[in-house]
KEKE-3310 file (N, C-alpha, C; in steps of 0.2 Angstrom, whole numbers, plus 5000, padded with zeros to 4 digits):
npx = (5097:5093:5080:5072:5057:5051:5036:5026:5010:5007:4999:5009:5020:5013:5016:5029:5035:5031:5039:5052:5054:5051:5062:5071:5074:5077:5061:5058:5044:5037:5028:5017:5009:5000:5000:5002:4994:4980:4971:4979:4984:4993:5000:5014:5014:5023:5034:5040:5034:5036:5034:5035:5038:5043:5048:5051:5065:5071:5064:5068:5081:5082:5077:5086:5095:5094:5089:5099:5099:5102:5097:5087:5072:5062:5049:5038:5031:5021:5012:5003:5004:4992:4985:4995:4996:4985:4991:5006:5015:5012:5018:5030:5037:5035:5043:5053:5059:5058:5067:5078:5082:5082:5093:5103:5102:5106:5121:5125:5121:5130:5126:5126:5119:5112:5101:5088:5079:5064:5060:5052:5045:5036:5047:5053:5045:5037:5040:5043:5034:5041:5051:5051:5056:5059:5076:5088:5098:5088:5085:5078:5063:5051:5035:5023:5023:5024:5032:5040:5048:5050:5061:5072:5071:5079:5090:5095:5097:5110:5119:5120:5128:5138:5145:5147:5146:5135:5126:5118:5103:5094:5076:5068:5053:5037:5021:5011:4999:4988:4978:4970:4977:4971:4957:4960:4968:4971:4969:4964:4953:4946:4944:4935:4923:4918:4919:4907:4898:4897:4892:4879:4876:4878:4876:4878:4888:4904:4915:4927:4943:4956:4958:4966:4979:4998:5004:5017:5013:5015:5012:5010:5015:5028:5035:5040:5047:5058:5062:5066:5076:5087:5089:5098:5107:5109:5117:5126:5123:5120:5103:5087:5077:5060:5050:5039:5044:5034:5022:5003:4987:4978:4964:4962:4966:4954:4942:4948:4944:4930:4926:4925:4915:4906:4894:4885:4894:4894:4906:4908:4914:4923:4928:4931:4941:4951:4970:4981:4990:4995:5006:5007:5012:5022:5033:5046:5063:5068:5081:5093:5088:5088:5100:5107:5101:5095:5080:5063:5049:5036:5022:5010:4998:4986:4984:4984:4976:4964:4966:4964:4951:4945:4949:4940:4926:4924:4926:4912:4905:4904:4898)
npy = (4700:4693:4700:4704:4709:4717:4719:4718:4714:4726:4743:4748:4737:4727:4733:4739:4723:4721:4731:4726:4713:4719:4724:4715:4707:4695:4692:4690:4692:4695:4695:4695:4690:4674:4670:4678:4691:4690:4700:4711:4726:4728:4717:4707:4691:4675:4676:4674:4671:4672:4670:4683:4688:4702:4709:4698:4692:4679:4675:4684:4683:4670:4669:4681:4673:4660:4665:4672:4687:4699:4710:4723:4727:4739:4740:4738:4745:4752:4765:4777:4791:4798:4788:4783:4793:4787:4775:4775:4767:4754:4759:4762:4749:4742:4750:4752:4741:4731:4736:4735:4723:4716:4724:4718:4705:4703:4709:4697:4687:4688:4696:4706:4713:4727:4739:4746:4758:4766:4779:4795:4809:4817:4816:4828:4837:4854:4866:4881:4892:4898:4890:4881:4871:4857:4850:4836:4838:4848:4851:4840:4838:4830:4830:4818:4804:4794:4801:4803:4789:4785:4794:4789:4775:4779:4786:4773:4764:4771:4770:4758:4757:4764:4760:4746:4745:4741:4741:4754:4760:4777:4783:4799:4798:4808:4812:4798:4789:4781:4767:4758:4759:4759:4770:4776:4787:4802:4805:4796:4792:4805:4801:4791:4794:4803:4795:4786:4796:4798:4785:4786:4780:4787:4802:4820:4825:4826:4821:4830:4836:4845:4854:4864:4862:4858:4847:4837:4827:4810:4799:4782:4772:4779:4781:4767:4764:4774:4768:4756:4760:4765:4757:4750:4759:4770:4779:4772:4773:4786:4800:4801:4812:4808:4813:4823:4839:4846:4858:4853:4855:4850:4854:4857:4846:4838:4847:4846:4829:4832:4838:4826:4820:4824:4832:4843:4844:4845:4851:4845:4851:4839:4837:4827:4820:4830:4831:4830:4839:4847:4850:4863:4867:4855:4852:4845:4844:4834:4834:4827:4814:4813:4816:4807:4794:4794:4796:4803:4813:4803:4803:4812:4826:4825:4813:4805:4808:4806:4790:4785:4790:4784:4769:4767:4771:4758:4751:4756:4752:4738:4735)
npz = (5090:5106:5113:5132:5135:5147:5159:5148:5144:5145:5139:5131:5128:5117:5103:5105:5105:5092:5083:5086:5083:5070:5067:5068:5077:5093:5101:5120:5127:5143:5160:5172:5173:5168:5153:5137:5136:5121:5118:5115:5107:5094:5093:5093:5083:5086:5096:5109:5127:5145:5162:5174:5193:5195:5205:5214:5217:5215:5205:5196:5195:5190:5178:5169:5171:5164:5151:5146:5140:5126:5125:5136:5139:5149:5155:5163:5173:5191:5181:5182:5188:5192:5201:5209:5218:5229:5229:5235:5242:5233:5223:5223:5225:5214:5203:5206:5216:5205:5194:5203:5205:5192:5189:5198:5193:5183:5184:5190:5184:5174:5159:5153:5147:5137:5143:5143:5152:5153:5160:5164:5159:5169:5180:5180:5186:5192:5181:5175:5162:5150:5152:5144:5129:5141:5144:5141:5155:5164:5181:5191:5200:5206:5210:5211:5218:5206:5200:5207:5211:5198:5195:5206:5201:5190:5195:5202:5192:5185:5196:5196:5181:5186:5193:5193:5179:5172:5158:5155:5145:5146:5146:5147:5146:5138:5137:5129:5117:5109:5100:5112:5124:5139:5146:5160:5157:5151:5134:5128:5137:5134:5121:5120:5128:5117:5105:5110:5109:5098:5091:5097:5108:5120:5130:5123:5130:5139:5149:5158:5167:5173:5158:5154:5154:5146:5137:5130:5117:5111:5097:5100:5092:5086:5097:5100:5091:5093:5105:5101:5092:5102:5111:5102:5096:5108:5120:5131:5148:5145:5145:5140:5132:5125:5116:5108:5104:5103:5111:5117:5123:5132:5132:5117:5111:5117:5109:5095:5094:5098:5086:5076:5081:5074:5079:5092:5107:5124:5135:5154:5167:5179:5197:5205:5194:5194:5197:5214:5212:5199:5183:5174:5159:5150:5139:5128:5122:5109:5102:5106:5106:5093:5085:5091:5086:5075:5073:5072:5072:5065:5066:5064:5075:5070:5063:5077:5086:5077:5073:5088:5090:5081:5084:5097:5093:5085:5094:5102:5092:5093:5106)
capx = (5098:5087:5079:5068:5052:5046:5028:5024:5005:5003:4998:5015:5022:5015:5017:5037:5036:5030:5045:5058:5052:5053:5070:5076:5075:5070:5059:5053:5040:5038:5023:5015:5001:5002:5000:5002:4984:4979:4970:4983:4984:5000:5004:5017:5015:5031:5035:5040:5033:5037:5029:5039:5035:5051:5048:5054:5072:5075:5062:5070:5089:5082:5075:5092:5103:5092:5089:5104:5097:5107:5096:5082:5068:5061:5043:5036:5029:5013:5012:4997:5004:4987:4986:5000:4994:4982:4997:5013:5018:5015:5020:5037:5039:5035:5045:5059:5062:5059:5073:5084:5083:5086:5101:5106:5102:5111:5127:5128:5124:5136:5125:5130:5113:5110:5095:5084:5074:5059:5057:5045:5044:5034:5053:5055:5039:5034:5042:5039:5033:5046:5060:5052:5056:5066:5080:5088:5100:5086:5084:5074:5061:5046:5030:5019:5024:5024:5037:5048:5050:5054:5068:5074:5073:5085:5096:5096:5102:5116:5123:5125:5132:5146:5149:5148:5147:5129:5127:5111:5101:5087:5072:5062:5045:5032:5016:5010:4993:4986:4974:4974:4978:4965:4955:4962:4973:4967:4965:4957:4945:4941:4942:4931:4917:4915:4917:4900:4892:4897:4887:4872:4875:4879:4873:4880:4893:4910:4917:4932:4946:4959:4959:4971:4988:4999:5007:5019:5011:5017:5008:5014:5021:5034:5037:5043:5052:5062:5064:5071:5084:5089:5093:5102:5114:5108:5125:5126:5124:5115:5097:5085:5070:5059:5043:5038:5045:5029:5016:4996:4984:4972:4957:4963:4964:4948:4939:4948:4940:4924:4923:4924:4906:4899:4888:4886:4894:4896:4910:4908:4922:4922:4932:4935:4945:4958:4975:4980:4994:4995:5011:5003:5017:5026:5036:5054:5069:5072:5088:5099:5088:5087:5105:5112:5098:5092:5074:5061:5042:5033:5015:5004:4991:4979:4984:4985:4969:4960:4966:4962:4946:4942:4948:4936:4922:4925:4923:4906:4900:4903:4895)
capy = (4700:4692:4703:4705:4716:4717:4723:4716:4714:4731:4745:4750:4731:4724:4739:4737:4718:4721:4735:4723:4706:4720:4724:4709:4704:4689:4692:4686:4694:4696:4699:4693:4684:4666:4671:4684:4694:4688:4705:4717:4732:4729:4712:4702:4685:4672:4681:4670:4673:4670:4673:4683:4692:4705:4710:4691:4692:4674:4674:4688:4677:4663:4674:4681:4668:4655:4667:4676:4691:4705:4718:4722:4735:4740:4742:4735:4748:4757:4770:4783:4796:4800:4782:4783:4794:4782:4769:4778:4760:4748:4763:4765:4743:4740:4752:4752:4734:4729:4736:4735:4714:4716:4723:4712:4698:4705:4708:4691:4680:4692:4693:4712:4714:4734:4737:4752:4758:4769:4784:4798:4816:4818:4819:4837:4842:4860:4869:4890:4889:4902:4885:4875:4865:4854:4846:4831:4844:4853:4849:4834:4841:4826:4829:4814:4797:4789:4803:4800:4783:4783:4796:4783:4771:4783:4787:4766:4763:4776:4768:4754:4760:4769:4756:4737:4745:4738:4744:4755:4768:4781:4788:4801:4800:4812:4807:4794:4787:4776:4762:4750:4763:4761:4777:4779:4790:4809:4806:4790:4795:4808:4798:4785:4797:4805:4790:4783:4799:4798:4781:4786:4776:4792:4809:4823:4827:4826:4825:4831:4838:4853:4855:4869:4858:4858:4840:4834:4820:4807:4792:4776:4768:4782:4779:4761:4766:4777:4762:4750:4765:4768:4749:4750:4766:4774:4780:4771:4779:4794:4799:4803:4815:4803:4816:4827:4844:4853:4854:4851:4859:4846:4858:4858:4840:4836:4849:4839:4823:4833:4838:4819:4817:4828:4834:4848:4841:4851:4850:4847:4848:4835:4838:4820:4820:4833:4829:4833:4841:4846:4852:4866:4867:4850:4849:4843:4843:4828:4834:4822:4807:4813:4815:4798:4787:4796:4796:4811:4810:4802:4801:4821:4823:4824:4806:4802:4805:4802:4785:4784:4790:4777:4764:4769:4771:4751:4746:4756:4750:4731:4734)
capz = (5097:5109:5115:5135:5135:5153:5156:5140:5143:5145:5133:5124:5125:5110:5100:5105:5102:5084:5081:5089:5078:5062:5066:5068:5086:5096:5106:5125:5132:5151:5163:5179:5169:5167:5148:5135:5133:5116:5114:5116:5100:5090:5097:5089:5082:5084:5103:5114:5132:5149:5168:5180:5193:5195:5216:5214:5217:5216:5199:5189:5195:5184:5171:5164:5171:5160:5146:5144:5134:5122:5127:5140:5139:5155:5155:5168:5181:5188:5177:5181:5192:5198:5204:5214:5227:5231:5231:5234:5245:5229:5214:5223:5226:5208:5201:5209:5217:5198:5191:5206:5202:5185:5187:5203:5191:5178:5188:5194:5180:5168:5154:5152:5141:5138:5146:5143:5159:5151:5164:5163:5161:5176:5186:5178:5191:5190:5179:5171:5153:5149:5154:5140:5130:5142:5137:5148:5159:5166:5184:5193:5206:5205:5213:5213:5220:5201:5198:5212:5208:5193:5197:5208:5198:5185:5198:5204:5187:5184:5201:5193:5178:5189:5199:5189:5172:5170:5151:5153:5143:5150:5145:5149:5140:5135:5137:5122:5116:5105:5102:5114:5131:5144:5149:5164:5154:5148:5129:5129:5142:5129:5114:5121:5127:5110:5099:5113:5107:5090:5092:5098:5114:5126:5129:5120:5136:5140:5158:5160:5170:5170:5151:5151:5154:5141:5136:5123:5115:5103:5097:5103:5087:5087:5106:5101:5087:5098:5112:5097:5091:5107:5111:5095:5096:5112:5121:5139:5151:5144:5147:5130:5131:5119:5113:5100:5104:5104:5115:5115:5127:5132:5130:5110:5110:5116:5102:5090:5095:5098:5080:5075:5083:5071:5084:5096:5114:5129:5141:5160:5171:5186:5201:5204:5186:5196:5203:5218:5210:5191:5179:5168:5154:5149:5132:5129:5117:5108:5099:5109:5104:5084:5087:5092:5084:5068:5076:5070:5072:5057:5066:5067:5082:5069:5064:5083:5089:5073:5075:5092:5090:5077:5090:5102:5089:5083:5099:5103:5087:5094:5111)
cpx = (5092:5086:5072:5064:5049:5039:5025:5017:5002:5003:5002:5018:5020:5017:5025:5038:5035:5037:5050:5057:5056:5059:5073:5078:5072:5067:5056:5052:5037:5035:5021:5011:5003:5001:4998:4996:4984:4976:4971:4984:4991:5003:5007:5016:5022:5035:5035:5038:5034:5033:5032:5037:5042:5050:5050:5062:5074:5072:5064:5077:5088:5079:5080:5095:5101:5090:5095:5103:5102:5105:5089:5079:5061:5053:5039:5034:5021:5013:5007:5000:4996:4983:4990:5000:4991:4985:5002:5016:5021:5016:5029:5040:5039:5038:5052:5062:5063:5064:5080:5086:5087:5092:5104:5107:5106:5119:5129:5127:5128:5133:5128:5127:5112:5102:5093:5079:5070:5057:5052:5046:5042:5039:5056:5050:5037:5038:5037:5038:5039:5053:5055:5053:5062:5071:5084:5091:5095:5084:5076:5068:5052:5041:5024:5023:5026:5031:5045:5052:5053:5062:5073:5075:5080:5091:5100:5102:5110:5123:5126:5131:5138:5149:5151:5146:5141:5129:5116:5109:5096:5083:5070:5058:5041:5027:5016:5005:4994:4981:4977:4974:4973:4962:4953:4965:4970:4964:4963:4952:4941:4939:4933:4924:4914:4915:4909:4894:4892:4892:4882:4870:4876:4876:4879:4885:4898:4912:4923:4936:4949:4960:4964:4979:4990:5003:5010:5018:5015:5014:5015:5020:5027:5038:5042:5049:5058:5065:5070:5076:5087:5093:5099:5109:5112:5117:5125:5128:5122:5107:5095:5077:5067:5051:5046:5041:5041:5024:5008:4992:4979:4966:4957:4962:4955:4943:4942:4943:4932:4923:4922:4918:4903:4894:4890:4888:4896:4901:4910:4911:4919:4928:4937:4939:4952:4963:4976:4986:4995:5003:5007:5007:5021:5027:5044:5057:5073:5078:5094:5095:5089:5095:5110:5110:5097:5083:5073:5052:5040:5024:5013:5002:4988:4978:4981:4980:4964:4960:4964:4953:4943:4944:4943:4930:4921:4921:4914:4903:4897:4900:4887)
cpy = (4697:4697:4705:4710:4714:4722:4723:4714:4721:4735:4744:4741:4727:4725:4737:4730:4717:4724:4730:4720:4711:4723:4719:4704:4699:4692:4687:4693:4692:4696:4694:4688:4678:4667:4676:4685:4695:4695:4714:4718:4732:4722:4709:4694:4682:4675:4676:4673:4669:4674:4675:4691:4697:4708:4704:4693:4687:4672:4677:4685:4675:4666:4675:4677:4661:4657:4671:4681:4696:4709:4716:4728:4735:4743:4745:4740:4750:4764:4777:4785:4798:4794:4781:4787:4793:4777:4772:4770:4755:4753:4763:4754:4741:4745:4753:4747:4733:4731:4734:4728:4714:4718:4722:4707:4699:4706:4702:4685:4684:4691:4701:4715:4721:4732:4744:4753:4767:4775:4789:4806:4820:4819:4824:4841:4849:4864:4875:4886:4892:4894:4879:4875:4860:4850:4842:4835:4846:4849:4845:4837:4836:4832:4826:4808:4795:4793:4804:4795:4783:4788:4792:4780:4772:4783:4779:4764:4768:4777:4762:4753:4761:4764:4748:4740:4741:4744:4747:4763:4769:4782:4791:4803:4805:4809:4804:4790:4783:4771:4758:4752:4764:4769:4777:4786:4796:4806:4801:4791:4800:4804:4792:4789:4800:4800:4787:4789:4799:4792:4780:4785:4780:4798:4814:4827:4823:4827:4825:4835:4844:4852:4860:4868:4857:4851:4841:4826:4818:4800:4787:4773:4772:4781:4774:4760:4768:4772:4758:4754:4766:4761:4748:4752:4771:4773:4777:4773:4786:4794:4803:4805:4810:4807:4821:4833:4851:4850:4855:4852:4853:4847:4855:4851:4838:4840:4846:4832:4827:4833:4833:4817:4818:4830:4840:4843:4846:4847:4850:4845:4844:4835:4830:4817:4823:4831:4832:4840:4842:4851:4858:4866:4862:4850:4848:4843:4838:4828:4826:4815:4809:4812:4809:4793:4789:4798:4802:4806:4808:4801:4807:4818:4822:4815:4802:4802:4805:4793:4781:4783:4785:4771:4762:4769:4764:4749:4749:4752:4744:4730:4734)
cpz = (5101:5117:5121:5136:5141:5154:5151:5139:5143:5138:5128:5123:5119:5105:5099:5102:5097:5080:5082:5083:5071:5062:5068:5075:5086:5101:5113:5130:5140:5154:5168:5177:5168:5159:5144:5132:5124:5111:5116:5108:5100:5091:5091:5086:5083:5090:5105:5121:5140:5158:5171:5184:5196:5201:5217:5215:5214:5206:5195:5190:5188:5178:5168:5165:5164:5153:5143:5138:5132:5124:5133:5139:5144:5156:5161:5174:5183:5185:5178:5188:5198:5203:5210:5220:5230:5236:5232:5235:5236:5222:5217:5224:5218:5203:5203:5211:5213:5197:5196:5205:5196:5183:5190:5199:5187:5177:5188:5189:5172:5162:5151:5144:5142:5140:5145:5149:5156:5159:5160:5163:5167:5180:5184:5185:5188:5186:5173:5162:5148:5148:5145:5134:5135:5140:5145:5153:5162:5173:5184:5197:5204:5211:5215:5215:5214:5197:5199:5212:5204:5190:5202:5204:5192:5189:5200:5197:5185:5188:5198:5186:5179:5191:5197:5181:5166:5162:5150:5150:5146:5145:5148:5145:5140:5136:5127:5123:5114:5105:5105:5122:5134:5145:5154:5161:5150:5139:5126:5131:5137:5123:5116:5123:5122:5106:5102:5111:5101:5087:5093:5106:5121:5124:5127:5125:5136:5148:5158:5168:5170:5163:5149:5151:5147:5138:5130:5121:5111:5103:5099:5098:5085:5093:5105:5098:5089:5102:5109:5096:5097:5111:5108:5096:5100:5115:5129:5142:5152:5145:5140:5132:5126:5120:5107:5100:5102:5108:5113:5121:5125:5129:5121:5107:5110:5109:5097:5089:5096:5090:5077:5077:5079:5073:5089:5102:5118:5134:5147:5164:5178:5189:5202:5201:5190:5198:5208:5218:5203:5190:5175:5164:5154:5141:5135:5123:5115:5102:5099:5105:5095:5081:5085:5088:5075:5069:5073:5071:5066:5059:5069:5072:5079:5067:5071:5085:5081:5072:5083:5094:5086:5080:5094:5097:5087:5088:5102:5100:5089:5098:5110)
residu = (UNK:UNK:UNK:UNK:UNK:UNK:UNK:UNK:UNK:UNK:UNK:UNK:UNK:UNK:UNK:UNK:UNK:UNK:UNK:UNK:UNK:UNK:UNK:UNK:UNK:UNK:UNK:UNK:UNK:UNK:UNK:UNK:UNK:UNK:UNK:UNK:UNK:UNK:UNK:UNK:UNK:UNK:UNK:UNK:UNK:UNK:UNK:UNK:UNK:UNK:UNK:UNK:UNK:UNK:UNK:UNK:UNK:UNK:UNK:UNK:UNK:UNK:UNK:UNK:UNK:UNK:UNK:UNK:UNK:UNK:UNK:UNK:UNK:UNK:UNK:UNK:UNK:UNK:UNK:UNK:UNK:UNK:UNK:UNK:UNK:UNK:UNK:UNK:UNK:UNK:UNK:UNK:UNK:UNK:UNK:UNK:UNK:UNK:UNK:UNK:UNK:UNK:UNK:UNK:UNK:UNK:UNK:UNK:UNK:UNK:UNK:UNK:UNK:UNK:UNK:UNK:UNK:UNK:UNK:UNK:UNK:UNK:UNK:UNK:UNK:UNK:UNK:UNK:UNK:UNK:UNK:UNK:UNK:UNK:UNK:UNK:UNK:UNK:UNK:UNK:UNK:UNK:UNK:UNK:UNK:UNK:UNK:UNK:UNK:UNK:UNK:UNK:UNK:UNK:UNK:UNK:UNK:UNK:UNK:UNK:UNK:UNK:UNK:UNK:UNK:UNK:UNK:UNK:UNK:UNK:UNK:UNK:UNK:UNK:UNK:UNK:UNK:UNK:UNK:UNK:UNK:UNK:UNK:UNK:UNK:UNK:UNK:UNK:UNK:UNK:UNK:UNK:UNK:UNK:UNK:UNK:UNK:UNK:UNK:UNK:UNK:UNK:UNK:UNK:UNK:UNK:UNK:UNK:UNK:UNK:UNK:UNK:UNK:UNK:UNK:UNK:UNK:UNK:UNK:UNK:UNK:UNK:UNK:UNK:UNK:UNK:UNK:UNK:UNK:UNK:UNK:UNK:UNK:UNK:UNK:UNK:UNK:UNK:UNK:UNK:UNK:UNK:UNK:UNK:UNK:UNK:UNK:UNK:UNK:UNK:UNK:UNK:UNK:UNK:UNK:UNK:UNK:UNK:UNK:UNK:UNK:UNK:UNK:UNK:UNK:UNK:UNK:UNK:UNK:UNK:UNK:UNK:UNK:UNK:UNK:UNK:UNK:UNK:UNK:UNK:UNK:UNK:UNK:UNK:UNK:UNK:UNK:UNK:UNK:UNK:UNK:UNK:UNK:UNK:UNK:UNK:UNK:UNK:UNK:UNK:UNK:UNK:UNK:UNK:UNK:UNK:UNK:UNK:UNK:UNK:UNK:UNK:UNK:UNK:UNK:UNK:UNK:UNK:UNK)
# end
């Protein structure tokens, strides 16, 4: 199946692009860029790639009409919630206008390619710890800009579903790491200031944020795995929790990655780190996905941030 990955310079896109290739797909990669970044983590070789920008109406047209793909997986957004209340304007254009093209284009040049549109846990909002693990049923109730969007953007697709029989599947994600993830992003940000002290090249401190939030992580290359199965033998139309089914207390996280230093480091929290709004308990139930696809995790946290942190350590070493 030829297979389109939108947002394909970012983190998770090469990572997909590698899964795709080993299952048997063609690939063409997606993105704003005039070319695909050379030193993106996990990238495919044998990718074709192409430049589009998807607020384009008239450039996402020519994209499917000219590529007529099997499948599509829907990358492409801004993705940091605590970013977005910054930008509500360009988190809710780029996350929303994108898809809505893709499946205007997809309508009208009848390619009638499943499309996976990657939402986000963050459109659960606050929820008691008592209600967790959630499971897809559990009400919507966002509370940043990056979460409202991409409940639009869910809701956008499940219109078209209803209405032109658009062939789409959901997720909603958990958060998920890996080498390669900016630190913008909680356990990079740690990983990266402990692999700097594990090097010598920082002082024996940690800035953090709220550490008491609970997240369900999964490394990425399970994430992608997920993506591909769900492309595969996801049920159209339906929406797929895609995490671990247990959660991880930041705090715990970080002490993980601190004992990697092999040194004493002290924690100190910075205001500036907090959102203006935070979840304290997020896990979910990914039955449904294990379910329909066969999917189950195969990567620990201990793996997940040992590897992490060994990313982030290479790279001090080279600076």
């Amino acid at each position: 199946m030829k297979v389109i990955v939108t947002g394909s310079n970012g983190f998770v896109g090469g990572y997909l692009a590698s899964e795709l290739v080993r299952g048997g797909h063609e690939v063409l990669e997606v993105d704003l860029a005039a070319t695909a970044r050379p030193d993106r983590t996990g990238s495919a070789p044998g990718c074709s790639y192409r430049q589009c920008d998807l607020t384009d109406e008239q450039s996402v047209l020519s994209l499917i009409g000219e590529e007529m793909p099997g499948g599509i997986i829907h990358l492409a957004a801004q993705s940091s919630a605590a970013r977005s209340f910054d930008d509500p304007v360009g988190t809710y254009r780029a996350n929303i206008l994108g898809a809505l093209n893709l499946f205007e284009a997809d309508k009208n040049a009848k390619t009638k390619a499943r499309i996976l549109i990657t939402g986000s846990c963050d459109e659960y909002g606050v929820r008691r710890p008592e209600e967790m693990p959630l499971g897809e049923d559990s009400p919507i109730e966002p509370v940043s800009p990056y979460a409202s969007s991409k409940a639009a953007q869910n809701l956008l697709a499940m219109q078209y579903f209803r209405a032109f029989g658009t062939r789409v599947v959901l997720t909603r994600s958990f958060s998920h790491t890996g080498a390669g993830q900016p630190d913008r992003f909680v356990l990079p940000a740690f990983a990266r200031q402990c692999a700097a002290i594990a090097a010598g090249s920082a002082e024996p401190v940690v800035k953090t944020g709220n550490t008491g939030v609970v997240r369900d992580f999964l490394d990425v290359r399970d994430v992608v795995r997920a993506y591909r199965l769900l492309l595969e033998k996801g049920v159209e139309g339906r929406v797929y929790n895609v995490c671990s089914g247990n959660g991880l207390a930041l705090g715990e996280a970080l002490d993980s990655l601190i004992a990697m230093t092999g040194t004493d480091v002290r924690k100190e929290v910075d205001p500036a780190l907090a959102r203006p709004v935070d979840v304290p308990v997020l896990t979910g139930d990914n039955c449904r996905l294990a379910k329909d696809t066969g999917w189950e995790v195969q990567i620990g946290r201990e793996r997940m941030l040992g590897d992490l942190f060994d990313w982030w350590l290479s790279r001090s070493a080279a600076e």
